[in-house]
C-alpha positions as CSV (number, residue, x, y, z in Angstrom):
1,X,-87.5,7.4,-119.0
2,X,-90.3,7.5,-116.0
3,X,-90.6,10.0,-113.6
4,X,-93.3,10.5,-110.8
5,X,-94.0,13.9,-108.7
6,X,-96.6,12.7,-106.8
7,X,-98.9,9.4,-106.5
8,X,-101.0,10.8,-108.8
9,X,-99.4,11.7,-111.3
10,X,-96.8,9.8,-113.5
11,X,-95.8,10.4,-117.1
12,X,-93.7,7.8,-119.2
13,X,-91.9,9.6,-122.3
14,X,-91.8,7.0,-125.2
15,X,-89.9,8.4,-128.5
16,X,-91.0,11.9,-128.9
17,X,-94.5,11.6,-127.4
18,X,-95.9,11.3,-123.8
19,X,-98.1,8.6,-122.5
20,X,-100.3,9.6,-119.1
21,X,-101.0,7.3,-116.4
22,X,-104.4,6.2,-115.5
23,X,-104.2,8.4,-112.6
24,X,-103.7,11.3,-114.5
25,X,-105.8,10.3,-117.4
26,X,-108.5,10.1,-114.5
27,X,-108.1,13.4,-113.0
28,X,-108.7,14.9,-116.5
29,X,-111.4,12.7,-117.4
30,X,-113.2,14.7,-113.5
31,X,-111.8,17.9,-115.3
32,X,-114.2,17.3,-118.3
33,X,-117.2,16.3,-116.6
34,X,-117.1,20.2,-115.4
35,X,-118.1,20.7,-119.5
36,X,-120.3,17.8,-119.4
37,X,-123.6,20.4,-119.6
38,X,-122.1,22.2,-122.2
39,X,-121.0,19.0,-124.6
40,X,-124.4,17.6,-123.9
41,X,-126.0,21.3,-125.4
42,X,-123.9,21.4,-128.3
43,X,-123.2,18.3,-129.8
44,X,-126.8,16.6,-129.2
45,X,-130.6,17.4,-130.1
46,X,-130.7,19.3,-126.6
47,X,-130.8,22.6,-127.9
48,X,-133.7,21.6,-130.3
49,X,-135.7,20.1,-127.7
50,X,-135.2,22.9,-125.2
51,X,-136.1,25.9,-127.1
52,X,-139.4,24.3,-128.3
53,X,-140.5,23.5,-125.4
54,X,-140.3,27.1,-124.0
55,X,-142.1,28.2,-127.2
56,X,-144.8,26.1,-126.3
57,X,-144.8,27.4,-122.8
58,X,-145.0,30.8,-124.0
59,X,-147.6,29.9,-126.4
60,X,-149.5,27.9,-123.9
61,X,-149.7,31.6,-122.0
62,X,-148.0,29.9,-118.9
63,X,-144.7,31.2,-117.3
64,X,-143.6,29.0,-114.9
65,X,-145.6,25.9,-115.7
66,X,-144.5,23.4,-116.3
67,X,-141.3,24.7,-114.6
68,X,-137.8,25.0,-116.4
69,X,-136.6,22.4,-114.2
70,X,-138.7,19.8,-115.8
71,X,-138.4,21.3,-119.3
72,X,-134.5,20.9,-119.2
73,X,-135.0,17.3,-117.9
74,X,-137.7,16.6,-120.3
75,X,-135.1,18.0,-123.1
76,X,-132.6,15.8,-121.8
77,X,-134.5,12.6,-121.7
78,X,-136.0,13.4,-125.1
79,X,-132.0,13.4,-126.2
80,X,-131.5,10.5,-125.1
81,X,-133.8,8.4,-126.5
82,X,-133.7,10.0,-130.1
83,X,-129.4,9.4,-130.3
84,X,-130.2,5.8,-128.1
85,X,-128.0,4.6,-131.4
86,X,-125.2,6.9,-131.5
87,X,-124.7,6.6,-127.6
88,X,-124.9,3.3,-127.8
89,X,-122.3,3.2,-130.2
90,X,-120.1,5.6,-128.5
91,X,-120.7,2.5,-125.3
92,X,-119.2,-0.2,-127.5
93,X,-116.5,1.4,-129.5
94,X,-115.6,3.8,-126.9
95,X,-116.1,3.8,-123.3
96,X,-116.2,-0.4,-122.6
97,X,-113.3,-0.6,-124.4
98,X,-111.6,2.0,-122.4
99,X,-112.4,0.9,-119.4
100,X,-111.6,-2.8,-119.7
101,X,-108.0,-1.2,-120.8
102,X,-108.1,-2.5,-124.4
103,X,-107.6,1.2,-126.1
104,X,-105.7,4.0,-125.0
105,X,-107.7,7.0,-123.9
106,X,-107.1,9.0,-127.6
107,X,-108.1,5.8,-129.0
108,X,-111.3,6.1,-127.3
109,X,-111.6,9.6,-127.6
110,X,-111.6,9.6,-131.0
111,X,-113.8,6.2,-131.2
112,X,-116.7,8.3,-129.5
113,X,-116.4,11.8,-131.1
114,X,-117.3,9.7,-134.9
115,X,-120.9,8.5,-134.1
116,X,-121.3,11.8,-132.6
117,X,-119.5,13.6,-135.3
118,X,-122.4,11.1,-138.1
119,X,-124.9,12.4,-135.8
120,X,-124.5,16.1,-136.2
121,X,-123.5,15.3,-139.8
122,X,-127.3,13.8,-140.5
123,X,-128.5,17.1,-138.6
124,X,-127.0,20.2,-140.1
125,X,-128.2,22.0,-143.0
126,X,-125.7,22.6,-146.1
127,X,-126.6,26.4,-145.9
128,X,-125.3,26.4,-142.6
129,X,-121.9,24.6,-142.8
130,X,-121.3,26.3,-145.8
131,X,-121.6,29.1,-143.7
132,X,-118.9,28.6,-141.2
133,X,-116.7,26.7,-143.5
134,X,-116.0,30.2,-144.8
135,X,-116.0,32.0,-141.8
136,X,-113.1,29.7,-141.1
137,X,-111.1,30.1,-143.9
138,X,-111.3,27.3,-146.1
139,X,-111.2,28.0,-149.9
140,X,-113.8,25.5,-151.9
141,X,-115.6,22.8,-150.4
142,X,-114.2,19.5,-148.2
143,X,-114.2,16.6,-150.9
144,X,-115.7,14.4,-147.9
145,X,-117.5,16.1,-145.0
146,X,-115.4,13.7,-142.9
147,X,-112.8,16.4,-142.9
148,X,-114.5,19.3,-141.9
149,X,-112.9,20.1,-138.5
150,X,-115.1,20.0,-135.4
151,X,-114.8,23.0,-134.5
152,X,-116.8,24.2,-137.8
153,X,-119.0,21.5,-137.7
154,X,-120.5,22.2,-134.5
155,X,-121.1,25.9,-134.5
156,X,-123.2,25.0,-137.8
157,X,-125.2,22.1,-136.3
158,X,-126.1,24.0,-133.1
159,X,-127.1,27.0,-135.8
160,X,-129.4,24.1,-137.9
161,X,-130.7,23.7,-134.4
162,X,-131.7,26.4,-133.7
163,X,-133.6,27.2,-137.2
164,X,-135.1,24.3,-136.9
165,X,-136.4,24.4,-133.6
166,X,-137.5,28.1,-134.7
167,X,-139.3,26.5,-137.1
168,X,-141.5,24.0,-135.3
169,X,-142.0,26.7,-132.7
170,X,-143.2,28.9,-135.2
171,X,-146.3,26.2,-136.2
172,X,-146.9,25.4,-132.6
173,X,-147.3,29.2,-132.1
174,X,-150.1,29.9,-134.5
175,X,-153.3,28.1,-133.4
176,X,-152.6,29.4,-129.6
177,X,-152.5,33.0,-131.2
178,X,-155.2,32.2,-133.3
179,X,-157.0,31.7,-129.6
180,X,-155.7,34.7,-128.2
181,X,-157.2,36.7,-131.3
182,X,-160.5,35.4,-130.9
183,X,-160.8,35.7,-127.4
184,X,-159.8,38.9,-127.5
185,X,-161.5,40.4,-130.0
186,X,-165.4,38.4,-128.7
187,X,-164.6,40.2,-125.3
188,X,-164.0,43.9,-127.2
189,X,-167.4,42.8,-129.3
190,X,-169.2,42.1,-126.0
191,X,-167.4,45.5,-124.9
192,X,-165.5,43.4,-121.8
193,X,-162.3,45.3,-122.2
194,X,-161.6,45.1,-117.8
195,X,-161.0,41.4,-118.5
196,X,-158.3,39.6,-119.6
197,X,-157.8,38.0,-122.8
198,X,-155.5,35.4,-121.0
199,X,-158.5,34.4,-118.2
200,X,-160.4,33.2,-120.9
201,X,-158.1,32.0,-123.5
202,X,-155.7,29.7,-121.0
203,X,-158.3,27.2,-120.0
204,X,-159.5,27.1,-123.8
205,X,-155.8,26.1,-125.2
206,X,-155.3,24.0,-122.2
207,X,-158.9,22.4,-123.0
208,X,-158.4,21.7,-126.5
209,X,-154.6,21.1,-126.0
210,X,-155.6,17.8,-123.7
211,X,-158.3,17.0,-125.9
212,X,-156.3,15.9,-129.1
213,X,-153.5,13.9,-126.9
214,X,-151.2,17.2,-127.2
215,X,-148.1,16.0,-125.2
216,X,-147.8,13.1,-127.1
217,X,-148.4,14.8,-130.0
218,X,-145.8,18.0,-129.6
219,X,-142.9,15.1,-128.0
220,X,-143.7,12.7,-130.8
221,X,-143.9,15.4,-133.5
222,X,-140.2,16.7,-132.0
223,X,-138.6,13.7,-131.8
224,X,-139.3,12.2,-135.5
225,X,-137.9,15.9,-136.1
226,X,-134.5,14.5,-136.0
227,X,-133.3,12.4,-138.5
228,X,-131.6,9.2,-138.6
């Protein structure tokens, strides 16, 4: 049985499921983009990448520089390339497939949510799973982490995120403080206490920070972070 309320929409009834058009399969696909960002923050190395970088602003004594325009593109790119497998394998199994009409759309929707699902899987820390695979109810443990749901999995890889980017933040923080300590406590020896610790202390981080290669050293150091 086929009916059709508008051009673009038409749904065929086969047995006791539904099968969508390509229109409508479309329009929802448009619908999703809309949670792109927020699939992108959750399910990827985003978050990691994100929140060190604003540490190291912070650290760096700068608040607008560089600006949080380029550190949420520099996360992004930074995403990218570290899962450049994973989204490459969501391309073959998933999307071409799709879109040269070989698999249905839940066929390729769950094609491209198991690379991701190894990704976060390689990423999250057993304290943390364990943590919300109680919080959601589960007696014992999952004889294969293949069946823990996604909705568990994800809330405890964006927590793993987070303590690890807390982490690296924390070790990029201490030699800038270890600046600002120093600084400040020369200019109350030299009884300066009208000036600013930050005057002096800025261009010294930002001196020795360019001096050892510190961008490729910070990006490099947070990429081989993530583990593969």
């Amino acid at each position: 049985m086929q009916g059709a309320t508008s051009p673009l929409v038409s749904v065929t009834t086969q047995g006791h499921g539904q099968v969508f058009s390509l229109d409508i399969q479309t329009l929802l696909i448009i619908t999703l983009l809309a949670f792109l960002p927020g699939l992108v923050l959750l399910m990827t190395s985003f978050t990691r990448f994100i929140v060190v970088l604003a540490i190291f602003r912070q650290a760096l004594g700068l608040t607008t520089t560089p600006p949080n325009i380029l550190l949420i593109a520099l996360a992004l790119i930074l995403s990218a390339f570290v899962m450049r497998p994973t989204l490459e394998t969501v391309n073959n199994a998933a999307l071409q497939p799709y879109l040269a009409r070989k698999i249905s759309f839940d066929d390729a929707t769950k094609a491209a949510i198991a690379p991701m699902r190894a990704f976060m899987l390689k990423q999250v820390r057993e304290r943390e799973l364990h943590l919300f695979v109680n919080l959601s109810g589960h007696k014992g443990e999952y004889a294969n982490l293949d069946d823990v749901p996604l909705l568990t999995l994800v809330p405890a890889f964006v927590t793993s995120e987070l303590q690890s980017a807390f982490q690296i933040g924390f070790l990029i923080y201490i030699p800038f403080a270890l600046i600002d300590l120093a600084v400040a406590a020369i200019l109350m020896a030299l009884g300066m206490i009208m000036v600013s610790p930050t005057l002096i202390s800025l261009p010294i981080k930002l001196l020795l920070f360019v001096s050892i290669g510190g961008w490729s050293l910070l990006l490099g150091s947070v990429a081989r972070s993530v583990v593969h």
